[in-house]
N, C-alpha and C positions, 0 to 999 in steps of 0.2 A: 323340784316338786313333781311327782311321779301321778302323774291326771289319765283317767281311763282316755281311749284312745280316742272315742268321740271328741272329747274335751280338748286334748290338745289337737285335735286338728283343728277344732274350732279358733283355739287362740294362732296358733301356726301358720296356718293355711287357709282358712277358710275366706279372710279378706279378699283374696285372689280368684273366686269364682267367676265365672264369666258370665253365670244367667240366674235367675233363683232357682230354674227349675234343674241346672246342675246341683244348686247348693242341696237342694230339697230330694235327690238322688243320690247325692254322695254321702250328705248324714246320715240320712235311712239306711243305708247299707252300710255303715260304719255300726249305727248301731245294734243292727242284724248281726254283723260279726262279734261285735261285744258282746250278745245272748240276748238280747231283749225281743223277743217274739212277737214282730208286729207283721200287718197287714199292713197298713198303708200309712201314709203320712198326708199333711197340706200346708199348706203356707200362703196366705193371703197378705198382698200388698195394697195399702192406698194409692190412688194412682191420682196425681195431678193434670187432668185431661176431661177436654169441655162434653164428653159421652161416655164415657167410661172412669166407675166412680173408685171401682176393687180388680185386681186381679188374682186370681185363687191358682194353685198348682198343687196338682194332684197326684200323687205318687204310690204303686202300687207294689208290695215288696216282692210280690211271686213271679212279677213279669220286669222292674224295676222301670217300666214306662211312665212316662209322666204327659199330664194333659194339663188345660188349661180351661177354666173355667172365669169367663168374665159378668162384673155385674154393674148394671149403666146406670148414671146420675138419676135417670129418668123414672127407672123401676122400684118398686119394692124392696127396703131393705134385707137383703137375704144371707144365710150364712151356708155358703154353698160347703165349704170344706167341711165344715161338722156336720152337714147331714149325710155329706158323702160319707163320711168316717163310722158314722153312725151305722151304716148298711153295710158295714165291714165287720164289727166288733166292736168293745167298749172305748171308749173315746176319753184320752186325757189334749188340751189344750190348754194356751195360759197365751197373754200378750207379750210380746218381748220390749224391751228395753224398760228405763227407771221410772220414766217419765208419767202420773196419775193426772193431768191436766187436761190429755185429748186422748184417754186409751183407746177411744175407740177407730182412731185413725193410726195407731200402732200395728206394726208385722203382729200378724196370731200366726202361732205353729202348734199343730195337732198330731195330734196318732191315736191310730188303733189298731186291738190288741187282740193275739188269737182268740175266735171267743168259742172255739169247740176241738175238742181231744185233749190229750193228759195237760199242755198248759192252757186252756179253755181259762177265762176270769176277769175280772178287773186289773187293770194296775193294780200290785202290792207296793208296800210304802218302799221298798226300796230301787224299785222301778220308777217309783212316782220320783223317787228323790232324783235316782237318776236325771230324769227328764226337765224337773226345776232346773238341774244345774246345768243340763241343755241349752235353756231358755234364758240363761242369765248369760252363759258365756257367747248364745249368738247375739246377742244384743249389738256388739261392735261392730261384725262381719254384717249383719243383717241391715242394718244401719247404713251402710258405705252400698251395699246392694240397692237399696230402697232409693238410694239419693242418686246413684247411676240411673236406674230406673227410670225415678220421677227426670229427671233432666233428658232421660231422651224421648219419654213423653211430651215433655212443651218441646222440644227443640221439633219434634215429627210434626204436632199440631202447625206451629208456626214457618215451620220450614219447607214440610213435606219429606217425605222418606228421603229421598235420594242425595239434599243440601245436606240436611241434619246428619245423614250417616257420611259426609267429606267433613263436618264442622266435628261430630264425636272424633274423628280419624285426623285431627290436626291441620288438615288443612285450609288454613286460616290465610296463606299470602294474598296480598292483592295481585291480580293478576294472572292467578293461577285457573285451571280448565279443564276439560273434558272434552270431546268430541262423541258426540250422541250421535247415533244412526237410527230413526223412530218416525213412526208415521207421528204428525202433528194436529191435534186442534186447538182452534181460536175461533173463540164466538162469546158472544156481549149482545145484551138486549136493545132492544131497537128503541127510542125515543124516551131515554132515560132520564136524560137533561129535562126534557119538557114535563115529564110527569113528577119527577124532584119538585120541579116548583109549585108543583098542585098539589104536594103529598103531606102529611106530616111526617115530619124525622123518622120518629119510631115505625109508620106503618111502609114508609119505605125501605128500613132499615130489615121489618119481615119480609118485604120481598125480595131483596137482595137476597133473605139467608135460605128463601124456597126455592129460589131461581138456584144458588150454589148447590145448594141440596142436590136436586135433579140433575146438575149438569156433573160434579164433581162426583154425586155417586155413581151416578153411569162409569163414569171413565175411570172408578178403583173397582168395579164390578167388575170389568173387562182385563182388570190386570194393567192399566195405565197411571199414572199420575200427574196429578199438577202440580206445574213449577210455579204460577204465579195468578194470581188473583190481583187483577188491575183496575181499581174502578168498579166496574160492570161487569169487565170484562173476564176469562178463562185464557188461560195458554197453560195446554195439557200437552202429554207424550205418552206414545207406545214405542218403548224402545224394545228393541232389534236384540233378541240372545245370542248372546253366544254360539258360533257355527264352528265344524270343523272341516265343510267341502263344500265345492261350487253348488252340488243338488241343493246341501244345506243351507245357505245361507238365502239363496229364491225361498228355500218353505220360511225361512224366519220373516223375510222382508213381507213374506205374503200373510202369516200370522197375524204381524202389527199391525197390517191396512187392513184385515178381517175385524180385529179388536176394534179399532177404530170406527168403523164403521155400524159395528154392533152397537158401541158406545155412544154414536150420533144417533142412532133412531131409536136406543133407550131414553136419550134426553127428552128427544120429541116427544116420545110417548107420555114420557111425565110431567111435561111442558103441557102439552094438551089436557093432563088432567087437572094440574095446577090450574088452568085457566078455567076449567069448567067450576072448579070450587071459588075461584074468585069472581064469578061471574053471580052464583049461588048469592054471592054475600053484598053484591051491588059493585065489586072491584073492577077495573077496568083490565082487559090479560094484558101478558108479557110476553111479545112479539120479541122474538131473538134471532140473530141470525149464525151460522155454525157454516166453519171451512174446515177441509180439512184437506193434507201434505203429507209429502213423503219425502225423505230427505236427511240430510246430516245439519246438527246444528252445533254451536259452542257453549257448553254451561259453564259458564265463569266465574269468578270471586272477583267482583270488582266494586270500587266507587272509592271513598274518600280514605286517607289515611286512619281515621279513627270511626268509619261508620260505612262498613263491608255488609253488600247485597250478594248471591248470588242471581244471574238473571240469563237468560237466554239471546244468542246473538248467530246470524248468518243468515246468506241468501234465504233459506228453505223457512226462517220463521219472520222475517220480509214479506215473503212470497205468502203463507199462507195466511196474514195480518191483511195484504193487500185484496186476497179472496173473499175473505169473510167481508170486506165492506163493499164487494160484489152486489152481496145480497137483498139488501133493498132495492140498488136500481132496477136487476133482473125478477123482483117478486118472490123469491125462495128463499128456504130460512135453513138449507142446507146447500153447498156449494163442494165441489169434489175436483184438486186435480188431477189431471192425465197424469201424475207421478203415483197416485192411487189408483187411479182407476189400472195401471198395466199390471197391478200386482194383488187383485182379487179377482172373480169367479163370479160375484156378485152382478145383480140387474142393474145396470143404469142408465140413465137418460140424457145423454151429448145435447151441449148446448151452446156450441161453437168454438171457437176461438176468442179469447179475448184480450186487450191489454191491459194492464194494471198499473196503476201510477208506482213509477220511479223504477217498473221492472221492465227489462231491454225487450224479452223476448213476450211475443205473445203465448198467454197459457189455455190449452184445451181443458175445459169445464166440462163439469159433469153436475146431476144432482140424484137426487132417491127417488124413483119411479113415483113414490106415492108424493111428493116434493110439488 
């Protein structure tokens, strides 16, 4: 069967793309070479993920760039790729695959067409035909694209970047790990037990998800991430790049305890504002307390034969667990070790030596001038 060349790479090939917004690249230019005069292309995917409802990619034929355009559960239903396309030239799109039951949560793919000099116009019918049997034959490719996709969306939701992209990558043993080099936070609101029992479910259940809010978006603001969500509690990391000299690898380690420390008095600051609006409404605030380390840890695959966590383990995430419940005895809702403090620039305020249950050596504390 002799198929124009868009066509059979789509059957051929096309299953093997590694992103959409390759797929959304390499058709356009395929079709570019077969004659069809376009401008741009898009491709919008459903996305299974608790803030982000669409993902849109945008592809431009005169520069062959592609962007990405997202749109959230929360907003406006909007059709970002056809109005992009729109402000290109004429615009054909269709939804792909068979299925009439939920089109509207179906891949759309679009294009548009030179709309000025000798080919200047609409799609003619045999451009248009073309383009139907585009949209018929990505349906299989696009489809195995979409369900990659959606699956490393929940797996990132529920995992976090760093699990999710060892669980996509196979590795699934028990037992198996990593050794992280990253400054550390751990911090959990202070008298949570006691208010649980004065709260109802649900309006507890919003404080928890403003407290996460504030502390989890600081810390992916900064370029960190959390490994784990315990309870109340946070255990985040700013890990350590990649160096290739001794200068280098001081500016990385110094980096991380910069992030980190940005990351702690973003919290605060949104800590402070959360309580002022739950104050507004008769709520009582959420007193939290925040440590933060520097240090090597191990991120593991570990727990039962048929029911794999990964979780974090070693002295340094010990060590910064046993800081954080520093914090109420000493009155401060930020606490800092001498492991960070040797590796920032930053103002802080010494506040002795201390020992911490189950750790040998005494650790020098710090905390945030404003603290």
């Amino acid at each position: 069967m002799d198929l124009p060349s868009p066509l059979a790479w789509l059957v051929d090939e096309a299953g093997a793309s590694p992103s959409p917004e390759w797929f959304l690249a390499e058709l356009g230019r395929r079709l570019l070479a077969d004659g069809l005069p376009l401008l741009g292309g898009a491709l919008t995917l459903s996305v299974p993920h608790p803030i982000i409802a669409r993902r849109t990619w945008l592809w431009r034929a005169e520069t062959g760039a592609v962007i990405e355009a997202l749109a959230f559960a929360a907003a406006p239903r909007s059709e970002a790729g056809r109005e992009w396309l729109a402000g290109l030239g004429p615009v054909w799109e269709d939804r792909i695959g068979p299925s009439q039951d939920n089109r509207s949560d179906s891949p759309l793919l679009g294009w548009a067409r030179v709309a000025s000099g000798e080919e200047a116009g609409a799609f003619g019918p045999a451009e248009a035909g073309l383009l139907r049997e585009v949209a018929r034959f990505a349906a299989a490719p696009l489809a195995a694209l979409a369900a990659r996709e959606a699956r490393a969306a929940l797996l990132e939701a529920y995992l976090g970047r760093r699990s999710a992209a060892r669980v996509q990558a196979g590795a699934l043993a028990r037992g198996t790990g990593e050794t992280i080099r990253a400054a550390l936070l751990c911090a959990d609101l202070r008298d949570f037990t006691a208010l649980s029992e004065v709260t109802e479910p649900h309006v507890m259940i919003s404080a928890l998800d403003a407290w996460f809010d504030r502390v989890a978006g600081a810390v992916h603001a900064f370029g960190g991430e959390v490994l784990k969500f315990i309870g109340d509690g946070v255990l985040a990391i700013f890990p350590v790049t990649a160096t290739s000299g001794e200068g280098d690898a001081a500016r990385a380690d110094r980096e991380a305890c910069e992030a980190a420390l940005r990351a702690v008095a973003a919290s605060r600051a949104g800590m402070a504002h959360l309580d002022q609006l739950r104050q507004a409404q008769g709520l009582a605030a959420l007193p939290f307390g925040a440590a933060l380390h520097f240090g090597e840890i191990l991120w593991g695959n570990i727990g039962a034969a048929d029911r794999l966590d990964f979780t974090a383990i070693g002295p340094a995430v010990n060590l910064v667990s046993r800081l954080e419940g520093l914090c109420k005895p000493l009155g401060r809702s930020v606490l800092i070790s001498g492991a960070v403090a040797a590796n920032t620039t930053t103002a802080l305020t010494p506040l002795g030596e201390h020992t911490l249950r189950g750790i040998a050596d005494p650790c020098t504390v710090f905390t945030l001038p404003t603290d």
